[in-house]
C-alpha positions in Angstrom: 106.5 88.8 126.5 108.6 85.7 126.7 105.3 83.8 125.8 104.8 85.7 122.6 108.3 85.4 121.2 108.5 81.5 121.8 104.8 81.5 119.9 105.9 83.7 117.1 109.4 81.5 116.4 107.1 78.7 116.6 105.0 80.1 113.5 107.6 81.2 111.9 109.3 77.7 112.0 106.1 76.6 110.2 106.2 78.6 107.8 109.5 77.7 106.9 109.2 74.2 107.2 105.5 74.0 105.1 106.6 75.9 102.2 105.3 74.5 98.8 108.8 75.7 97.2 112.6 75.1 98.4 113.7 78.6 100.6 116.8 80.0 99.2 119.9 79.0 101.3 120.8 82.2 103.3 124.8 83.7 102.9 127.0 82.1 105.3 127.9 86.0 107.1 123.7 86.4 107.3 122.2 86.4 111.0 120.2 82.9 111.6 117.5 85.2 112.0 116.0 89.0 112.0 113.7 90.4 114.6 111.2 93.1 113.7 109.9 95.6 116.1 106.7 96.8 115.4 104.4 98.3 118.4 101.2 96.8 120.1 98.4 94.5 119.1 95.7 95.8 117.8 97.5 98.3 115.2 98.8 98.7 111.8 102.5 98.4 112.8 101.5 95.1 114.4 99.6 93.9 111.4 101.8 95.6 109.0 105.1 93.3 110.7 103.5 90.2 111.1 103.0 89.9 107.4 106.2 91.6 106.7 107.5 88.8 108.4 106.5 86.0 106.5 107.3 87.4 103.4 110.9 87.7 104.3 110.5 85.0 106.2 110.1 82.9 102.8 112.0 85.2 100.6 115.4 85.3 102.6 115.5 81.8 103.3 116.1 82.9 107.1 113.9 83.0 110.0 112.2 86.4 111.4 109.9 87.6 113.5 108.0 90.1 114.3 108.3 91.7 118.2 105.2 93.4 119.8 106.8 96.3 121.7 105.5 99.9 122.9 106.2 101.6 119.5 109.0 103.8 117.6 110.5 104.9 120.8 111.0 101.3 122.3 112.2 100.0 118.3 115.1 102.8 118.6 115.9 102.0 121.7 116.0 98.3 121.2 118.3 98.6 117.6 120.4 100.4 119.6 120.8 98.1 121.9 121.5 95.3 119.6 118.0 93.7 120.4 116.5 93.7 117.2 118.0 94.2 113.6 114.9 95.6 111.7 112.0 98.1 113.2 109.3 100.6 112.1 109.9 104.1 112.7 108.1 107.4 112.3 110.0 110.0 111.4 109.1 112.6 114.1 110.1 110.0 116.3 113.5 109.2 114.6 114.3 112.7 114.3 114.0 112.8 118.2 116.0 109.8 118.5 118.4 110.5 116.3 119.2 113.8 117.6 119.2 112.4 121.3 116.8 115.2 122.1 113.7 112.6 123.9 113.5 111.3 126.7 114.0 108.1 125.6 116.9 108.6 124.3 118.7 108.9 127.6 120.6 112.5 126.4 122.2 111.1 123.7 122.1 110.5 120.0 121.0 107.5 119.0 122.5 107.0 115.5 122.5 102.8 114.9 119.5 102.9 112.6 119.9 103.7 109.2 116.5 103.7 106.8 115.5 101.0 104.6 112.3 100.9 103.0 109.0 103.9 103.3 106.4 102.6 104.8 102.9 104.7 104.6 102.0 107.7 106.3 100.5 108.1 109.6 97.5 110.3 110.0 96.8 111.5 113.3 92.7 110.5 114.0 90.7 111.7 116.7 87.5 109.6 117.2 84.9 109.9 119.7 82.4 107.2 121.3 78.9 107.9 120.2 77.3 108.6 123.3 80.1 110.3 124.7 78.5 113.7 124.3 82.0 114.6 122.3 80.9 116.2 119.0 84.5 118.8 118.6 88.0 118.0 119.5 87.3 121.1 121.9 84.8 118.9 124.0 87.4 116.2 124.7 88.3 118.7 128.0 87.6 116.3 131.3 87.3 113.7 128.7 88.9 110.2 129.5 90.7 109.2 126.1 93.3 106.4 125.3 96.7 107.8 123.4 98.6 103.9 123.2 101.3 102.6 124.4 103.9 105.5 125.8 106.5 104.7 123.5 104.1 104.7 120.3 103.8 108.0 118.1 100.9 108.6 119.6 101.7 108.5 122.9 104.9 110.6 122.1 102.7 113.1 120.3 99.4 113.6 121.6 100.5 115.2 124.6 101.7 118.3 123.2 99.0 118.3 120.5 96.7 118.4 123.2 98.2 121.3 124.5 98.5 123.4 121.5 94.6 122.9 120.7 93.6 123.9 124.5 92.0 120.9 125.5 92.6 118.6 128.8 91.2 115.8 128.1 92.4 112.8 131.1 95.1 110.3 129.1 95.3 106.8 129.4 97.9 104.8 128.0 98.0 100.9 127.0 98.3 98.4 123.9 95.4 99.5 121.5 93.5 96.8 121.7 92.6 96.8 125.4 92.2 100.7 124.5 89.5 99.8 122.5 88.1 97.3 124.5 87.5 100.3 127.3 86.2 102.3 124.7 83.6 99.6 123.9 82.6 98.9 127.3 82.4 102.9 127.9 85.2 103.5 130.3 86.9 105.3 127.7 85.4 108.1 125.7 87.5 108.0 122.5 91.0 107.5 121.0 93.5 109.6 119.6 95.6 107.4 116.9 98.7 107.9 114.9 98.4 105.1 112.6 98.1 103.8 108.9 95.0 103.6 108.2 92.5 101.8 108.1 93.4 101.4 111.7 92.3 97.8 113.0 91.1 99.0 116.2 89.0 101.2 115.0 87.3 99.0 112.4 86.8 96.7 115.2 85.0 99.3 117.5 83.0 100.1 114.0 81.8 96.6 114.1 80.5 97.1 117.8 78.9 100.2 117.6 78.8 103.7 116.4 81.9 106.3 116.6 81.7 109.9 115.5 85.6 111.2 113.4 85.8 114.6 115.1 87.6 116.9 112.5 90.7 119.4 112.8 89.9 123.0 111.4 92.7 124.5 108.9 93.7 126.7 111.9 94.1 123.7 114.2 96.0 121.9 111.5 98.2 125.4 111.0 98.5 125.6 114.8 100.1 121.9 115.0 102.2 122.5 112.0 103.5 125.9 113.5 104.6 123.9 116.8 106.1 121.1 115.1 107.6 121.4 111.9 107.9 117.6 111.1 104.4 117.4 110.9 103.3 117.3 107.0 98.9 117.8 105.9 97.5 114.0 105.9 94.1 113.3 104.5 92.0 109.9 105.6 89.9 109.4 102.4 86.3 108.7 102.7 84.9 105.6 103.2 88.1 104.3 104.9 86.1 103.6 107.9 82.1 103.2 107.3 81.0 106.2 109.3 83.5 108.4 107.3 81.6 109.8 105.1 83.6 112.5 103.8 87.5 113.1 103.5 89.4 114.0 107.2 92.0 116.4 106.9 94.6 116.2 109.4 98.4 116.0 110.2 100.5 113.4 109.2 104.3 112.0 109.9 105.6 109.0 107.4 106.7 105.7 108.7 109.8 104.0 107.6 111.3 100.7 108.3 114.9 101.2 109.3 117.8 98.8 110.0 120.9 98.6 112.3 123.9 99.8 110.3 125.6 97.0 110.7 123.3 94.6 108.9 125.3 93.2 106.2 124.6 95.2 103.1 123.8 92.2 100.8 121.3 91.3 103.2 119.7 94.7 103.1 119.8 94.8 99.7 117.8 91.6 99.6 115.2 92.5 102.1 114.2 95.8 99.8 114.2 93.5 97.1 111.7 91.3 99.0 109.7 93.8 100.1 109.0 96.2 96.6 108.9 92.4 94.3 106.0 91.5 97.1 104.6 94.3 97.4 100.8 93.1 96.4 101.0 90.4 99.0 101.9 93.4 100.9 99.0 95.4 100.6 96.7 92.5 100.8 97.7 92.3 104.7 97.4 96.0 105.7 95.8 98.3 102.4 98.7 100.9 104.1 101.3 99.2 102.5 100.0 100.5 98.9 102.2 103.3 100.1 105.1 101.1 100.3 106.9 102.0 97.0 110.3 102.9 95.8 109.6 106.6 94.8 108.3 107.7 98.1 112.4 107.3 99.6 112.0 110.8 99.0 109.5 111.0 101.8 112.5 110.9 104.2 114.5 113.8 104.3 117.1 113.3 107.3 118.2 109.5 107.9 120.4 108.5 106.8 119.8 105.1 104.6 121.3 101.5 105.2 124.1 100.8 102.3 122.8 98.1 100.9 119.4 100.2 100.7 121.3 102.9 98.9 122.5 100.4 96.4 119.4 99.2 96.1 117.5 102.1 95.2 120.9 103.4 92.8 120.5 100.1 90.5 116.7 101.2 90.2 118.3 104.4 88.5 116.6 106.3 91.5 119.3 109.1 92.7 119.9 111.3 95.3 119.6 108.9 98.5 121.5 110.1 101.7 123.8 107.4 102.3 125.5 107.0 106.2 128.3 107.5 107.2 
């Protein structure tokens, strides 16, 4: 871990010293730096962050970085904590967090995060190795199948979808790369994701060989959404991943960069700023980010938002944010 942070300040320092254009000097009350949690290699939160980084990166005129940790859960606990300042969240997550009702949240509320910026939604994707003799989410019983890191979405989540649809499938947990590696070399019979999509992983298991998308019927999907309320309908669109040949329908929870509240509310203000006047650079790292517009605050109907986010969205003449307290 310690490895990756000193590489990542390293590349951030070139970016800031290689810039073709002066930086803008950074307000004297502004934090040296801003570290992003995102989740593990190999996903969109990790891809998303790492260019999210250099665009503030070279906006703000300060350094940040982007952290590889387990996922929501660990970002949560790690604003909290005064660890990081910035970190992606999904809502279902958040919810949990904020209402101190996970695990990780040790029994209590967990109220220093305060949303920013929407992200893009997460649909939840079951796929299968081809081979695997899986052809229905109902076959994935005695199954070996990778869920993430524990404190992802997906690890939070998969457990009790599993058990609402009826199937015991054996879990394994790790970063999604090495996931997909097992699923390559055929230790692993599939993966269950929470994630923008497309999802890097699984392009990169495309590349390798074929995968079979095993769908969710409209009673699963009503089953799911029965149990857990925060879920919303999510559809992958065909042809977001070669063998997808028609449209997935699934269940979905958005994603939302949030902030400690305590970030000084210029600076917030100037990181949505950065984000929404970059937002094509945006979506030519992760095609997720085309979700990543002003309107879809909306999209958020509990946390509250960052002050300076809440003056930011007001002075786009968009109304009714929640503000904190």
């Amino acid at each position: 871990m310690m490895r990756r942070a000193l590489i990542a300040l390293g590349a951030a320092a070139l970016v800031l010293g290689s810039m073709g254009r002066p930086v803008p000097a950074a307000e004297p009350h502004w934090p040296p730096s801003l570290t992003v949690g995102t989740a593990s290699p190999g996903g969109t939160y990790a891809a998303y962050g790492e260019g999210l980084a250099r665009v503030l990166t070279r906006e703000l005129g300060i350094l940040v970085v982007a952290r590889s940790t387990e996922g929501p859960a660990e970002n949560i606990r790690l604003l909290e904590a005064g660890d990081i300042q910035l970190g992606f969240v999904t809502l279902g997550i958040a919810l949990q967090g904020w209402n101190g009702t996970a695990s990780f949240a040790g029994g209590k509320p967990l109220r220093s995060m305060r949303a920013l910026f929407p992200m893009y939604d997460t649909p939840f994707q079951f796929m299968a190795r081809d081979g695997s003799g899986i052809r229905a989410i109902a076959d994935l019983t005695g199954k070996r199948v990778g869920i993430g890191p524990q404190g992802g979405t997906s690890g939070a989540y998969v457990p009790a979808f599993l058990k609402v649809l009826k199937v015991e499938p054996t879990l394994a947990f790790g970063d999604w790369a090495e996931l997909a590696n097992q699923v390559q070399s055929g230790s692993l019979d599939g993966l269950v994701v929470a994630a923008g999509v497309p999802f890097p992983s699984f392009l990169d298991l495309e590349r390798k060989g074929k995968v079979r998308y095993l769908p969710l019927s409209p009673g699963q999907i009503a089953d799911l959404k029965s149990a857990m309320p925060e879920l919303g309908g999510s559809l992958v669109g065909a042809g977001t991943y070669p063998s997808l040949r028609s449209n997935y329908e699934t269940v979905g929870l958005y994603n939302f960069a949030v902030a400690r509240r305590d970030l000084p509310v210029d600076l917030a203000y100037a990181i949505l700023e950065a984000v929404f006047a970059n937002h094509e650079e945006l979506v030519e790292i992760h095609s997720a980010a085309a979700d990543t517009v002003p309107s879809n605050f909306t999209r958020n109907p509990f946390l509250p938002f960052h002050d300076g986010a809440v003056r930011w969205y007001e002075s786009k003449g968009l109304l009714g944010v929640s503000r904190g307290d």
